[in-house]
mmCIF entry with sequence, helices, sheets and N, C-alpha, C, O atoms, coordinates in Angstrom:
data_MODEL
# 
_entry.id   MODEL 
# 
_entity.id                         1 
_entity.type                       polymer 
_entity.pdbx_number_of_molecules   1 
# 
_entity_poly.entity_id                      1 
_entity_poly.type                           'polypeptide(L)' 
_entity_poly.nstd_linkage                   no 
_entity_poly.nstd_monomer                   no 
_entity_poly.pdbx_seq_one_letter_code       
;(UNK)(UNK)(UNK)(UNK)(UNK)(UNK)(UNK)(UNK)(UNK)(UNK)(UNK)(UNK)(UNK)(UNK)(UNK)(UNK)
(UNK)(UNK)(UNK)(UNK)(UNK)(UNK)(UNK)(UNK)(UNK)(UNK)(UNK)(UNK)(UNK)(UNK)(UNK)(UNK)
(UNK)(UNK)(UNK)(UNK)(UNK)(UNK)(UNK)(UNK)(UNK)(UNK)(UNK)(UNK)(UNK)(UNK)(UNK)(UNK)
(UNK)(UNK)(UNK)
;
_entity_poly.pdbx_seq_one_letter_code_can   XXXXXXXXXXXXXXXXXXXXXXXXXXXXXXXXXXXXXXXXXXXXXXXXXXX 
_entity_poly.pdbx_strand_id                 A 
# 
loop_
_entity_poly_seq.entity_id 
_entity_poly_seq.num 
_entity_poly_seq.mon_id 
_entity_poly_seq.hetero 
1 1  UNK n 
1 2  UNK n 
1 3  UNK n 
1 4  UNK n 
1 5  UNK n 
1 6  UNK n 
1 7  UNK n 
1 8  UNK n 
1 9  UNK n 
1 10 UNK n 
1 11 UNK n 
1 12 UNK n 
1 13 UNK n 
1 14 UNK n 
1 15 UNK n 
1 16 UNK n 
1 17 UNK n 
1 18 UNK n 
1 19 UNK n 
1 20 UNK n 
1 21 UNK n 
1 22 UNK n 
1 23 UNK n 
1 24 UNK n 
1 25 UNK n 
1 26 UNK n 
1 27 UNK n 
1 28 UNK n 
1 29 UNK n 
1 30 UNK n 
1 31 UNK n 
1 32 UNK n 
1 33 UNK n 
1 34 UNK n 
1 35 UNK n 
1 36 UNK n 
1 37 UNK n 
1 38 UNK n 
1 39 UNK n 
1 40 UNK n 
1 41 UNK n 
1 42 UNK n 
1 43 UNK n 
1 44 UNK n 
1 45 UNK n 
1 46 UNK n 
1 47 UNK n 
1 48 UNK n 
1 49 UNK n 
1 50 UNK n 
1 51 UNK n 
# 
_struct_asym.id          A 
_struct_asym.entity_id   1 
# 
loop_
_struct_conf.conf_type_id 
_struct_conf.id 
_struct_conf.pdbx_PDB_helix_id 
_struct_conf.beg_label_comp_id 
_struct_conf.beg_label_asym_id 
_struct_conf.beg_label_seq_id 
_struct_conf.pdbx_beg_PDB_ins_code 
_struct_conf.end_label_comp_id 
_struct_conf.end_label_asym_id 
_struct_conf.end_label_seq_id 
_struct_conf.pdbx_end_PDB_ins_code 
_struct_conf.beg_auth_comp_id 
_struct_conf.beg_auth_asym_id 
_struct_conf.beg_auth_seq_id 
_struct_conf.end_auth_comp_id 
_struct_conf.end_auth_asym_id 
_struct_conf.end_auth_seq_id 
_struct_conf.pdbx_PDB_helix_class 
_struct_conf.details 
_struct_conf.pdbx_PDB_helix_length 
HELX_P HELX_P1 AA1 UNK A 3  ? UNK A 8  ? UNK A 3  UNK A 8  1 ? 6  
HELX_P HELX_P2 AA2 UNK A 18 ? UNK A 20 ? UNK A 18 UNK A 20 5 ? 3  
HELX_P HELX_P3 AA3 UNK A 22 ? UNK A 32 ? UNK A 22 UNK A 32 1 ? 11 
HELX_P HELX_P4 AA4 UNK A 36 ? UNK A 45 ? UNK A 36 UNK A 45 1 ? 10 
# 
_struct_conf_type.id          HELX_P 
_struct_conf_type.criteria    ? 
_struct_conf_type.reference   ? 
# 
loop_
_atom_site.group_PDB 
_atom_site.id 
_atom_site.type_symbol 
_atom_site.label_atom_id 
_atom_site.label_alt_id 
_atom_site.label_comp_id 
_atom_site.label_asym_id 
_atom_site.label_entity_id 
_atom_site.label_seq_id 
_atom_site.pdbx_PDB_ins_code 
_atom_site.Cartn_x 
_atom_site.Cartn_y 
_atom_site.Cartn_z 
_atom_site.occupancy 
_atom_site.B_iso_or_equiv 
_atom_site.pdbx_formal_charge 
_atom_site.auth_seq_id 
_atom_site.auth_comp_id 
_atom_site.auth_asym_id 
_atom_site.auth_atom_id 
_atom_site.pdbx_PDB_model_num 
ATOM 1   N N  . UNK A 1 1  ? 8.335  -21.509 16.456 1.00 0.00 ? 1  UNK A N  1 
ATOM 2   C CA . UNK A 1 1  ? 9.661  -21.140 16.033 1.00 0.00 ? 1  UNK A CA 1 
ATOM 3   C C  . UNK A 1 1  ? 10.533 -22.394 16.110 1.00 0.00 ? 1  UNK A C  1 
ATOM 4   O O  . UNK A 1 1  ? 10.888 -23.005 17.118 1.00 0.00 ? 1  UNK A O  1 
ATOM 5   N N  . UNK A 1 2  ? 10.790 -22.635 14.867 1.00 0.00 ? 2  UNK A N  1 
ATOM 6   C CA . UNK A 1 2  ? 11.217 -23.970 14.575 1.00 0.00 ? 2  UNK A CA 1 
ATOM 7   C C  . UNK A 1 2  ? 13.128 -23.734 14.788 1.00 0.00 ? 2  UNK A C  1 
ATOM 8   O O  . UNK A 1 2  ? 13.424 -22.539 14.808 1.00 0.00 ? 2  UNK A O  1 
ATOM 9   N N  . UNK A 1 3  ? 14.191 -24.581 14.917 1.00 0.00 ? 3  UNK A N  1 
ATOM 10  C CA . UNK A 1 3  ? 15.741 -24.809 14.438 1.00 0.00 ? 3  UNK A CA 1 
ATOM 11  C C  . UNK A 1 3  ? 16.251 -23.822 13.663 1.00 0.00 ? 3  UNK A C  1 
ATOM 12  O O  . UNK A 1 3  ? 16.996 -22.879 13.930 1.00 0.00 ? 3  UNK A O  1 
ATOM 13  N N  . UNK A 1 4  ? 15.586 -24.290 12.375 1.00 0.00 ? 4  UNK A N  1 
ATOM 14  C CA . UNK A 1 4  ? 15.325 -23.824 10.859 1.00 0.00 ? 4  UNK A CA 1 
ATOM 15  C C  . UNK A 1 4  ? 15.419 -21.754 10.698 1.00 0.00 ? 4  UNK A C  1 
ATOM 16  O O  . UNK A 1 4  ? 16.028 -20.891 10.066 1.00 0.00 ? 4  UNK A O  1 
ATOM 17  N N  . UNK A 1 5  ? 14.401 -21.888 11.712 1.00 0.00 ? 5  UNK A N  1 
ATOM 18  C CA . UNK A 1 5  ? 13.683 -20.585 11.494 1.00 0.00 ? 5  UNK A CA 1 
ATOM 19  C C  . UNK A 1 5  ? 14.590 -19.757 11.874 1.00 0.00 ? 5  UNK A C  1 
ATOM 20  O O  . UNK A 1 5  ? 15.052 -18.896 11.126 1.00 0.00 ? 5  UNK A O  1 
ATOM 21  N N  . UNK A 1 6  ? 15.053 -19.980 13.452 1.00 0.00 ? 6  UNK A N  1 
ATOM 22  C CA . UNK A 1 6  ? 16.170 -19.273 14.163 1.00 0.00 ? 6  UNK A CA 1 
ATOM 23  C C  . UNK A 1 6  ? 17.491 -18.961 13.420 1.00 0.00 ? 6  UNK A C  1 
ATOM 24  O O  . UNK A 1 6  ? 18.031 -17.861 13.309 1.00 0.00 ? 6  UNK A O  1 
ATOM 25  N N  . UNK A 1 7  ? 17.964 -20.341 12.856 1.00 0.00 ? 7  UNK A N  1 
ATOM 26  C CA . UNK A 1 7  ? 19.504 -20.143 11.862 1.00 0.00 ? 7  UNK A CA 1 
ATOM 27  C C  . UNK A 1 7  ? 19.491 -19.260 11.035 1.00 0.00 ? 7  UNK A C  1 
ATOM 28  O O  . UNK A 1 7  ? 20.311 -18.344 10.991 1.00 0.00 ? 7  UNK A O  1 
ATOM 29  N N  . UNK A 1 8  ? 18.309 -19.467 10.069 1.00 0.00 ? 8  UNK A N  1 
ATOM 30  C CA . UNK A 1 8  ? 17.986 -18.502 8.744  1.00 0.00 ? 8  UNK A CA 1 
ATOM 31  C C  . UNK A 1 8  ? 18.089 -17.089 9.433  1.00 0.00 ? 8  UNK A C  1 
ATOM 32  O O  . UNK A 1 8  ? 18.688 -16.154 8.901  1.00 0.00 ? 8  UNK A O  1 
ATOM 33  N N  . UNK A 1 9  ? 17.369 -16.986 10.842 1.00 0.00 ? 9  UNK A N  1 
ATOM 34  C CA . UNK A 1 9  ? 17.174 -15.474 10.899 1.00 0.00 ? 9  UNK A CA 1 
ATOM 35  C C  . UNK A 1 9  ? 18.695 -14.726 11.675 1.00 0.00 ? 9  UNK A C  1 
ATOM 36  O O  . UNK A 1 9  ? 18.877 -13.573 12.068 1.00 0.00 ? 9  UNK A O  1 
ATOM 37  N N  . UNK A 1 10 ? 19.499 -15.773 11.679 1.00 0.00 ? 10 UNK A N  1 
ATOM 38  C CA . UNK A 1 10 ? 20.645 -15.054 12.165 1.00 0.00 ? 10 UNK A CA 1 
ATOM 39  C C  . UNK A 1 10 ? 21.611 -14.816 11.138 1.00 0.00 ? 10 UNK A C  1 
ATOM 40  O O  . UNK A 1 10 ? 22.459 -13.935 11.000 1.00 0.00 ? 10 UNK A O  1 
ATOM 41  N N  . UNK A 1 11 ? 21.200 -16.068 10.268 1.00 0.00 ? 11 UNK A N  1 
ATOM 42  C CA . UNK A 1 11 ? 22.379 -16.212 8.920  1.00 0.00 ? 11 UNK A CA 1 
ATOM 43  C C  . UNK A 1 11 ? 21.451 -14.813 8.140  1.00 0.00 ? 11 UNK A C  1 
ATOM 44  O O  . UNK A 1 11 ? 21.864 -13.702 8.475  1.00 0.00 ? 11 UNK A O  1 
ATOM 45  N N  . UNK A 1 12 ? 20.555 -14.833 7.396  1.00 0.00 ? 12 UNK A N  1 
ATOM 46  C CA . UNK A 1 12 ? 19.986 -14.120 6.532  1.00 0.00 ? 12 UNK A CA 1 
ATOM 47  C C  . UNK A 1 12 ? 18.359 -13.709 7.171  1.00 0.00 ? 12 UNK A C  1 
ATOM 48  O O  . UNK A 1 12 ? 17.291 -14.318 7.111  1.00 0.00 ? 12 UNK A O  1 
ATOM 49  N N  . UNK A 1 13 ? 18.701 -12.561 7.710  1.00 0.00 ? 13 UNK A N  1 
ATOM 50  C CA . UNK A 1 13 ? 16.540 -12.448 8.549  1.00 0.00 ? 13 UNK A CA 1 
ATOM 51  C C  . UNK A 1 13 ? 15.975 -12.063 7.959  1.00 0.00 ? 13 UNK A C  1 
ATOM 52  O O  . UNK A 1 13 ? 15.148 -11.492 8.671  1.00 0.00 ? 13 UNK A O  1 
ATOM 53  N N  . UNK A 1 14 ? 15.577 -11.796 6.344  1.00 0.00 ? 14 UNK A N  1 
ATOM 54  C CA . UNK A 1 14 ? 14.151 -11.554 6.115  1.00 0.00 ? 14 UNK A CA 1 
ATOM 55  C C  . UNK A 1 14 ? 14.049 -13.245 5.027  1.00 0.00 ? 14 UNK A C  1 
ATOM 56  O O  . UNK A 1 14 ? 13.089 -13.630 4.359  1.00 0.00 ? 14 UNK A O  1 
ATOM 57  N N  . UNK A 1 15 ? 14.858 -13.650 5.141  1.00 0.00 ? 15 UNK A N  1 
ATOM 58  C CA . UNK A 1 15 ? 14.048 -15.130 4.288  1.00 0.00 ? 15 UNK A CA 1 
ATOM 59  C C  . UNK A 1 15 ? 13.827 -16.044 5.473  1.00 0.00 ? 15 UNK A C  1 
ATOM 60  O O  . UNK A 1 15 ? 14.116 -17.194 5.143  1.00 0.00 ? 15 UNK A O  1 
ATOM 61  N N  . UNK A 1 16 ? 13.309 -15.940 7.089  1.00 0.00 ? 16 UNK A N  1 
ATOM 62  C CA . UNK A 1 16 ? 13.217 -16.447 8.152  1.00 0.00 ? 16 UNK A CA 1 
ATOM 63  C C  . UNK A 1 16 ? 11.958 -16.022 8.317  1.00 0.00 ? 16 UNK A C  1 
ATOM 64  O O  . UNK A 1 16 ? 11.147 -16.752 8.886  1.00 0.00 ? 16 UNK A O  1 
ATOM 65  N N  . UNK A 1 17 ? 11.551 -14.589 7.773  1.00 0.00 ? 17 UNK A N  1 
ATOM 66  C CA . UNK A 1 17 ? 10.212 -13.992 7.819  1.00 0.00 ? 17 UNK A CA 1 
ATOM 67  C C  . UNK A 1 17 ? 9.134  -14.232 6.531  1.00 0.00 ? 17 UNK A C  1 
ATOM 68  O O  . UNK A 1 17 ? 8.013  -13.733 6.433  1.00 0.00 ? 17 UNK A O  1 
ATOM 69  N N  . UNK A 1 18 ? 9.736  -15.053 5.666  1.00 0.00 ? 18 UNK A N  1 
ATOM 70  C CA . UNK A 1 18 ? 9.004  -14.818 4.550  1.00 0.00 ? 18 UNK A CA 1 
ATOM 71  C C  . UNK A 1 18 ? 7.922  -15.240 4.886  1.00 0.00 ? 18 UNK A C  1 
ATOM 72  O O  . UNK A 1 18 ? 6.981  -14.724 4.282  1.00 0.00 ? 18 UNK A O  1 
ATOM 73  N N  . UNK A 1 19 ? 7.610  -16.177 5.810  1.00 0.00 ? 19 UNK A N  1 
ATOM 74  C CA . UNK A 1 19 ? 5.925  -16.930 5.463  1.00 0.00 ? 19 UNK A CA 1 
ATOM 75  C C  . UNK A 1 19 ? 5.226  -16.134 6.569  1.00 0.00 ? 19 UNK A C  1 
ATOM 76  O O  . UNK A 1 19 ? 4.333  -16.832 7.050  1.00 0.00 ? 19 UNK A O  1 
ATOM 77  N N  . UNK A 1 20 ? 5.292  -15.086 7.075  1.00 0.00 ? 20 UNK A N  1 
ATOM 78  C CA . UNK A 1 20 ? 4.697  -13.905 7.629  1.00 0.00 ? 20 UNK A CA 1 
ATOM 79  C C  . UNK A 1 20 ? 4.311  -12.933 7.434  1.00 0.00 ? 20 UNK A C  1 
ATOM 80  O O  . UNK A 1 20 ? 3.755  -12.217 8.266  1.00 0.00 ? 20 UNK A O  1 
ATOM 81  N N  . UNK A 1 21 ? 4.600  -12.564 5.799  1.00 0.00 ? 21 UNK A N  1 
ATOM 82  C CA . UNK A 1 21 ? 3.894  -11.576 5.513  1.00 0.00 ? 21 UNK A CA 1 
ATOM 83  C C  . UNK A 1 21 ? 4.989  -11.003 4.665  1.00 0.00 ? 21 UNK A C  1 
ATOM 84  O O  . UNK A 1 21 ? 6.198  -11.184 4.809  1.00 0.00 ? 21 UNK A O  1 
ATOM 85  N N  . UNK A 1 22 ? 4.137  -10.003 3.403  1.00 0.00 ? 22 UNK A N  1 
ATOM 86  C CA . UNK A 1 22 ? 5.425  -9.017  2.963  1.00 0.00 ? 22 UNK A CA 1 
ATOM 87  C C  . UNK A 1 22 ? 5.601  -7.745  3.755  1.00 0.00 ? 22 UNK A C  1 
ATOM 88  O O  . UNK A 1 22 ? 6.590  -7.078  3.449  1.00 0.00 ? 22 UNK A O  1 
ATOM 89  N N  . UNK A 1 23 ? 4.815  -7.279  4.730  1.00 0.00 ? 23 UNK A N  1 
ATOM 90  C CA . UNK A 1 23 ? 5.304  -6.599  5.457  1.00 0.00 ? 23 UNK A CA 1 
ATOM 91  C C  . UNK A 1 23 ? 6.665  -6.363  6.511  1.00 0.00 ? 23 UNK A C  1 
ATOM 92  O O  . UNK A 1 23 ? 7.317  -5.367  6.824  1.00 0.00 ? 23 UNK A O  1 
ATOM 93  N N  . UNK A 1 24 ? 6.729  -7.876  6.893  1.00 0.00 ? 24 UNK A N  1 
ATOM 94  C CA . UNK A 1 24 ? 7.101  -8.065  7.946  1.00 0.00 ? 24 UNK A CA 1 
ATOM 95  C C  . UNK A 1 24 ? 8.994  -8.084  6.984  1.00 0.00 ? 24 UNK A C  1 
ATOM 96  O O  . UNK A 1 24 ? 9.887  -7.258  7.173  1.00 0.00 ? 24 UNK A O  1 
ATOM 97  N N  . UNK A 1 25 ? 9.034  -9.175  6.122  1.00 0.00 ? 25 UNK A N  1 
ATOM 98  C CA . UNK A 1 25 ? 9.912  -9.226  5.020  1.00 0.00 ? 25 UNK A CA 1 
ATOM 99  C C  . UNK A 1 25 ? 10.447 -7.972  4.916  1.00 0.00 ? 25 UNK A C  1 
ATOM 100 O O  . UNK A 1 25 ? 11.662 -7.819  5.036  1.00 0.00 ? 25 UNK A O  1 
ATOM 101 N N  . UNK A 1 26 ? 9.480  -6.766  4.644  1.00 0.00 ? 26 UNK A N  1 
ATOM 102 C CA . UNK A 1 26 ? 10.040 -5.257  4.173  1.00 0.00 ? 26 UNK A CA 1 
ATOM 103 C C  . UNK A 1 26 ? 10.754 -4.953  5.637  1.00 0.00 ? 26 UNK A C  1 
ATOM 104 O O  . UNK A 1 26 ? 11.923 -4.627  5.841  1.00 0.00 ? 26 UNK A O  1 
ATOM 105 N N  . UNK A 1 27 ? 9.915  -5.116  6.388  1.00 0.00 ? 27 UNK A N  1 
ATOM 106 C CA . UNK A 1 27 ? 10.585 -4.539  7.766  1.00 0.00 ? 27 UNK A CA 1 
ATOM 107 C C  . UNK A 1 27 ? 11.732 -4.833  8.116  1.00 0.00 ? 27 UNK A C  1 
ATOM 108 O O  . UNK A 1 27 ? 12.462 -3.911  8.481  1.00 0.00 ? 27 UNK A O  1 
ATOM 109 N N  . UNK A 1 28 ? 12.175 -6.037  8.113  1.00 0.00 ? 28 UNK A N  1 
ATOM 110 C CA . UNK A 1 28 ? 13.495 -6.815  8.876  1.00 0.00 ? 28 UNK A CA 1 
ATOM 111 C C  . UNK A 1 28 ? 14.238 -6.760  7.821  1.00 0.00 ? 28 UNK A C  1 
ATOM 112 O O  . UNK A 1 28 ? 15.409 -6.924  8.163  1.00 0.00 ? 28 UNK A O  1 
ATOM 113 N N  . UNK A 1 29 ? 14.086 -6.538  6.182  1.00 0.00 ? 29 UNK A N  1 
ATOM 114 C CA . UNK A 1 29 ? 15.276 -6.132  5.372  1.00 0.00 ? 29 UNK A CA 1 
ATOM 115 C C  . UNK A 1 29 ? 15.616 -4.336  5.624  1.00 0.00 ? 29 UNK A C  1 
ATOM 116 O O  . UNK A 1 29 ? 16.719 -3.794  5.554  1.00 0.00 ? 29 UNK A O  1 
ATOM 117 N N  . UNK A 1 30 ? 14.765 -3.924  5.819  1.00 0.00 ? 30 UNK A N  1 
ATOM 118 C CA . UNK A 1 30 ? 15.171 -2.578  5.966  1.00 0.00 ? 30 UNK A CA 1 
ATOM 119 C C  . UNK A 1 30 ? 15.778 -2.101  6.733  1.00 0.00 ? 30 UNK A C  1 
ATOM 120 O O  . UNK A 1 30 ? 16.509 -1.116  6.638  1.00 0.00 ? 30 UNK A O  1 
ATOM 121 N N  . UNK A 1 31 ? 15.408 -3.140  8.126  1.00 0.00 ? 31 UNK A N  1 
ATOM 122 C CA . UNK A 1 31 ? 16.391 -3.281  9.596  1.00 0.00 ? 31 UNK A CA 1 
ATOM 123 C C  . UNK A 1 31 ? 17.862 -3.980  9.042  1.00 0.00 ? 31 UNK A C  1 
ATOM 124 O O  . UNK A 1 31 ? 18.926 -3.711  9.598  1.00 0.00 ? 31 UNK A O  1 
ATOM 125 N N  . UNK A 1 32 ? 17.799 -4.630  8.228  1.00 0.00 ? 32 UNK A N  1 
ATOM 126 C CA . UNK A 1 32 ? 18.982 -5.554  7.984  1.00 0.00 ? 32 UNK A CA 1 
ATOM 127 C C  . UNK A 1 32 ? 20.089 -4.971  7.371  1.00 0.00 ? 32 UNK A C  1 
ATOM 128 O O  . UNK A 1 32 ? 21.273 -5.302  7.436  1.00 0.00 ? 32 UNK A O  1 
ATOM 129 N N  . UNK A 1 33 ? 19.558 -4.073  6.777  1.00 0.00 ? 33 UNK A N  1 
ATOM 130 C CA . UNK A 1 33 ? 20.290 -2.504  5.842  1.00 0.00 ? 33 UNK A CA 1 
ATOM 131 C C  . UNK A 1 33 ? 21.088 -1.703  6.781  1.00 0.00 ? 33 UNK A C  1 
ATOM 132 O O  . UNK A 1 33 ? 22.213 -1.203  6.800  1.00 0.00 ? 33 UNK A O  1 
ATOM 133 N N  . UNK A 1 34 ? 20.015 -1.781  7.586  1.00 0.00 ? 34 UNK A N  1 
ATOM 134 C CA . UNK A 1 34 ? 21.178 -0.533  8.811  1.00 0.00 ? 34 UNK A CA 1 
ATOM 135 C C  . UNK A 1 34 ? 22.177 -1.542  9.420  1.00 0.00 ? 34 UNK A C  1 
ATOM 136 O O  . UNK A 1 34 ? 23.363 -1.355  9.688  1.00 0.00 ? 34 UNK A O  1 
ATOM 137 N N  . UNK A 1 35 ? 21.658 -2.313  9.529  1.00 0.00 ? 35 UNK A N  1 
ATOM 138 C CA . UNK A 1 35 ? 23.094 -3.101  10.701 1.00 0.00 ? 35 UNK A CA 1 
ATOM 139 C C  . UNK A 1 35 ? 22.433 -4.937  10.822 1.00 0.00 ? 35 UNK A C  1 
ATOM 140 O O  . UNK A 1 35 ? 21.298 -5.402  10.920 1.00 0.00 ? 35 UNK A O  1 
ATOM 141 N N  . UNK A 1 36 ? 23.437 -5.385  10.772 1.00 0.00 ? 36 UNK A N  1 
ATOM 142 C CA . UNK A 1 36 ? 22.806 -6.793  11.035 1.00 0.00 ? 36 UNK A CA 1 
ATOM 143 C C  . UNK A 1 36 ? 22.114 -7.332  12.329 1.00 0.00 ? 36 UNK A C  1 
ATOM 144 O O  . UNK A 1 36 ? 21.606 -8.453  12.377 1.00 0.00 ? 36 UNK A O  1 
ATOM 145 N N  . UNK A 1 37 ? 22.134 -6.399  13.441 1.00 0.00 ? 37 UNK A N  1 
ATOM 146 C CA . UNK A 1 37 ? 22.049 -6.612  14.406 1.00 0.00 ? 37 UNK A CA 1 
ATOM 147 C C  . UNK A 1 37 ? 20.214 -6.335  14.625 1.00 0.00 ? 37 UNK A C  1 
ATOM 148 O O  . UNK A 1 37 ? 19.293 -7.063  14.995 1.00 0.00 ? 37 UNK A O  1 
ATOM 149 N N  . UNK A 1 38 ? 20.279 -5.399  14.334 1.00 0.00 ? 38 UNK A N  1 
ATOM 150 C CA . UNK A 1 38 ? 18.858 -5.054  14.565 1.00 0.00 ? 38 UNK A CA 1 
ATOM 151 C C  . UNK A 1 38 ? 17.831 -5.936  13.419 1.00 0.00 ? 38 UNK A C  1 
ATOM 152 O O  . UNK A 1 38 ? 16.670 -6.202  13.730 1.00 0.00 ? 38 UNK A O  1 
ATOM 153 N N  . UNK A 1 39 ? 18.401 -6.333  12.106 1.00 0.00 ? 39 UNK A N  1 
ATOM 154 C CA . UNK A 1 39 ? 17.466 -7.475  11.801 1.00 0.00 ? 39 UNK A CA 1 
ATOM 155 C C  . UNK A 1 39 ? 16.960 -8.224  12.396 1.00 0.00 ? 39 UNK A C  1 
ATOM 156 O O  . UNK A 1 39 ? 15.749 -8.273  12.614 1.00 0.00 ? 39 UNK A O  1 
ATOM 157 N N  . UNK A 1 40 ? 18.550 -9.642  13.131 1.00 0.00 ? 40 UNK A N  1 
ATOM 158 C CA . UNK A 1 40 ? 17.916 -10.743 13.408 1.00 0.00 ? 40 UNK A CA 1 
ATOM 159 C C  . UNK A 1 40 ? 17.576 -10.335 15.135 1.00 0.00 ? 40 UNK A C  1 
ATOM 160 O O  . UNK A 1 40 ? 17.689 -11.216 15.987 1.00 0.00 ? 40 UNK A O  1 
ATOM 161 N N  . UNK A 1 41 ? 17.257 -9.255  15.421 1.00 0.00 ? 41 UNK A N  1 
ATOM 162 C CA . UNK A 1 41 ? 16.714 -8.688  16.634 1.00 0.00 ? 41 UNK A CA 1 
ATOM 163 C C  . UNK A 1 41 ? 15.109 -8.627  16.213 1.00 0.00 ? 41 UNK A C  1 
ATOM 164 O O  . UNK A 1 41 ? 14.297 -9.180  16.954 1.00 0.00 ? 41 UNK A O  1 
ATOM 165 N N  . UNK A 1 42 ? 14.724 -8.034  15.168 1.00 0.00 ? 42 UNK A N  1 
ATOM 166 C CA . UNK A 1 42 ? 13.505 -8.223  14.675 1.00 0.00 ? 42 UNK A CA 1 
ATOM 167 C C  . UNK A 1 42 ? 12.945 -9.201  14.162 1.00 0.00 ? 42 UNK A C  1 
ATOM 168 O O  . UNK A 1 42 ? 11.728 -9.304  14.315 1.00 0.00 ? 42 UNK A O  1 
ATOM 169 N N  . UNK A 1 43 ? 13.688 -10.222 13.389 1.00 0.00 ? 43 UNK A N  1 
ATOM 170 C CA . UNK A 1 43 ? 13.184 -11.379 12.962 1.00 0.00 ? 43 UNK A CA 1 
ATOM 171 C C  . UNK A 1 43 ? 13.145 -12.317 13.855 1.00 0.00 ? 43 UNK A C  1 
ATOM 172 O O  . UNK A 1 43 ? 12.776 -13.429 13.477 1.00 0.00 ? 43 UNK A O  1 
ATOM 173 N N  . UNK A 1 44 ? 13.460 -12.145 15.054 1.00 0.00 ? 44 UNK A N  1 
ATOM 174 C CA . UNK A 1 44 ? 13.441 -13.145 15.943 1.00 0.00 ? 44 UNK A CA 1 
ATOM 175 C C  . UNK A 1 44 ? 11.900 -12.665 16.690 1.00 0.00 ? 44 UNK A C  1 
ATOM 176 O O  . UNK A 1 44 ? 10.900 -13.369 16.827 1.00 0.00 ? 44 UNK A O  1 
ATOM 177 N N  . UNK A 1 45 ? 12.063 -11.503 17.024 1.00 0.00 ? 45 UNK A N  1 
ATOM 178 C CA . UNK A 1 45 ? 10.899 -10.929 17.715 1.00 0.00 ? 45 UNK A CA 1 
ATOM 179 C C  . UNK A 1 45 ? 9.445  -11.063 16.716 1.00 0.00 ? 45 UNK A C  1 
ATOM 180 O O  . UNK A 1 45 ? 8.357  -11.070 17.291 1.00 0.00 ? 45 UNK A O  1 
ATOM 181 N N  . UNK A 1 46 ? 9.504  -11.154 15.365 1.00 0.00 ? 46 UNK A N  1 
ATOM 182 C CA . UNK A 1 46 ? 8.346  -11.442 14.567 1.00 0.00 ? 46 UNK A CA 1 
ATOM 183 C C  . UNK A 1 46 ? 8.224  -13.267 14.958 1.00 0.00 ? 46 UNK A C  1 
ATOM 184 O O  . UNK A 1 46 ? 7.304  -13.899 15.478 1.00 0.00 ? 46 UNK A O  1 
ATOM 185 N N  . UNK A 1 47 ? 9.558  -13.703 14.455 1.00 0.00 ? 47 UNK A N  1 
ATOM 186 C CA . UNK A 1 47 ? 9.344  -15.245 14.437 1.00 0.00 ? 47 UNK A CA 1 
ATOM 187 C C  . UNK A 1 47 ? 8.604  -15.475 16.134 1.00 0.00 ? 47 UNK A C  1 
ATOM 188 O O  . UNK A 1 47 ? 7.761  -16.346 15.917 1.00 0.00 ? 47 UNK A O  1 
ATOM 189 N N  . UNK A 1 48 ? 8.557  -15.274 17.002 1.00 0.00 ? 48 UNK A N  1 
ATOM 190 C CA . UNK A 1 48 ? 8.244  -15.429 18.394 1.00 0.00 ? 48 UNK A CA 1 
ATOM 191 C C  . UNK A 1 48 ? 6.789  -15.250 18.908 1.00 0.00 ? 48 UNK A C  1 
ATOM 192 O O  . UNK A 1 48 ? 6.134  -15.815 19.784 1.00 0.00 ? 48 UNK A O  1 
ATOM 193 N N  . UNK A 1 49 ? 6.499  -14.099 17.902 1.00 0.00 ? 49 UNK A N  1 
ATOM 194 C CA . UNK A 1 49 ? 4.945  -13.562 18.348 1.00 0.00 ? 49 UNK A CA 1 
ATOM 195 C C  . UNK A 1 49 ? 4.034  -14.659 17.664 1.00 0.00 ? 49 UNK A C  1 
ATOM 196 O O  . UNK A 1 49 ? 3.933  -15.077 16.511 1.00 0.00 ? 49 UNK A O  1 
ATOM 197 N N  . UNK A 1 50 ? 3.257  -15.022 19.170 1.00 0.00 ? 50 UNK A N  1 
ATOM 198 C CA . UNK A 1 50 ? 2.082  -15.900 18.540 1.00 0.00 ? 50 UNK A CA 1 
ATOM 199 C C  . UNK A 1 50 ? 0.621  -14.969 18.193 1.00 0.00 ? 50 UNK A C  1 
ATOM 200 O O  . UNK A 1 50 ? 0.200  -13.900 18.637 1.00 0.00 ? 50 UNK A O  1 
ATOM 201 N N  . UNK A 1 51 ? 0.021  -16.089 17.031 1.00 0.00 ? 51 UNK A N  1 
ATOM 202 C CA . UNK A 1 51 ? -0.514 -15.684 16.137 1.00 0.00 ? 51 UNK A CA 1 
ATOM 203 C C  . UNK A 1 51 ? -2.077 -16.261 16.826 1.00 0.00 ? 51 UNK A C  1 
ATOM 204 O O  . UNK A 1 51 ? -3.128 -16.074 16.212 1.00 0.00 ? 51 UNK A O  1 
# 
């Protein structure tokens, strides 16, 4: 989890997730829909999990 990765996912969180999958993308926009909060709560928690 790069600078980069973190900003994007607070400014905008599913283009922070893109190189993880389109799942993950669907997930954290759909979170991002309900409230901004719970996006970059999820895109942080995807960006974090090692692979």
């Amino acid at each position: 989890m790069n600078c980069l990765q973190v900003l994007l996912a607070i400014i905008f969180p599913p283009l922070a997730v893109v190189d993880k999958g389109c799942g993950s993308v669907l997930i954290v926009f759909l979170l991002t829909l309900c409230g901004w909060v719970p996006g970059v709560i999820a895109a942080l928690i995807i960006l974090n999990k090692n692979n």
